[in-house]
N, C-alpha and C positions, 0 to 999 in steps of 0.2 A: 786500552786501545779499543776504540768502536769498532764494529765490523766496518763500517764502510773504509775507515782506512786502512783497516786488517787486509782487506782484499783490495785494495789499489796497489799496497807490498806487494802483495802474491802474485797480481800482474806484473807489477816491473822486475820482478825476478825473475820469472819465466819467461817474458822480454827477452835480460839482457843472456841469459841460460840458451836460450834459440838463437839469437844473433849470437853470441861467442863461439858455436858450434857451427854458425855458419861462414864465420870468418875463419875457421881453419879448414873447411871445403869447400870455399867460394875458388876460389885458382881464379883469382883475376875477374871472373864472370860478373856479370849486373846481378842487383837483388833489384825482385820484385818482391815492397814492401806491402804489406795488405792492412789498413786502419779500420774498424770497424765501430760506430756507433750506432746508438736504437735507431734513427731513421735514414742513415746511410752509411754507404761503404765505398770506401776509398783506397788506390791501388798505386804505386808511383813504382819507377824504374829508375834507380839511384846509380850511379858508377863511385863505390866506395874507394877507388884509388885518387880520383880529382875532387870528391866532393861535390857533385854535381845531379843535378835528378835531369835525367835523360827525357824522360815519359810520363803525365799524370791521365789518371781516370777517373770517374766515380760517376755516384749517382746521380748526381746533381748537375752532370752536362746534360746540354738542352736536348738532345739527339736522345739519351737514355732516358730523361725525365721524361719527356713526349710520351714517349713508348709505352709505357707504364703505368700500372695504376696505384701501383705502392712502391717508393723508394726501398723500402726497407726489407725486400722478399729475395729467396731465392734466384727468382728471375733477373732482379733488376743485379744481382750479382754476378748472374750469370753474363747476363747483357753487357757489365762491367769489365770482367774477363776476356770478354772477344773484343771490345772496346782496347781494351792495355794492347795485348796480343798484335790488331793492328796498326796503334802509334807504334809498338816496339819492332815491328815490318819497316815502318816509315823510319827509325832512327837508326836501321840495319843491325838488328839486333835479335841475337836469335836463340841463344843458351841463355837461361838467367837460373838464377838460385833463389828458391821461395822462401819469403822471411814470413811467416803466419803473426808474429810479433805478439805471441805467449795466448793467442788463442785456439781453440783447440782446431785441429783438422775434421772439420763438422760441418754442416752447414751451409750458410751463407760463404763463409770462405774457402770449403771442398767445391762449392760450385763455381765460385770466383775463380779459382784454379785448375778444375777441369774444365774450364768453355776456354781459357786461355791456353792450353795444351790441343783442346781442337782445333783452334787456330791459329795453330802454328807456333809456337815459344814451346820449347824444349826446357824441361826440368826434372 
């Protein structure tokens, strides 16, 4: 097995390891899912009972991209986060449960999820 598929395993097991954990402490609440690639990052707010994504965000709205001088920084995750944060105001939505989706609490996605705790989403 080559490393690079060795390690797409290891993600999707740690994926579905964090989502399985998180559907026995979601109680009904929204998951806010967080996708992270090299030049951007991407955030949605899913309602796991209907099947339905409530809320999307990333980097690549024109409103964030503008901003910014690199999609792929801190910032622009940060930016991302207060971004989710306020669609999830507008869809009356205020508890959610973070799905990091087997990457690590670091980063690009600890900032994603602390600007979205500044304003306002509960988790």
């Amino acid at each position: 097995m080559s490393q690079a598929v060795k390690s797409k395993a290891l993600h999707a097991r740690r994926k579905e390891r964090v989502r399985f954990s998180l559907r026995k402490k979601a109680a009904d609440r929204v998951r806010l899912s967080v996708f992270r690639s090299g030049k951007h990052i991407y955030a949605q707010l899913i309602d796991d009972t209907k099947g339905v994504t409530l809320a999307a965000a990333s980097s690549l709205d024109k409103d964030v991209k503008s901003s910014l001088k690199s999609t792929s920084t801190v910032e622009a995750a940060k930016s991302v986060g207060t971004l989710i944060a306020k669609r999830a105001k507008d869809a009356n939505v205020k508890e959610v449960v973070f799905d990091r989706g087997g990457y690590l609490f670091h980063g690009r996605v600890k900032a994603l999820a602390d600007a979205a705790r500044e304003a306002g989403l509960s988790f």
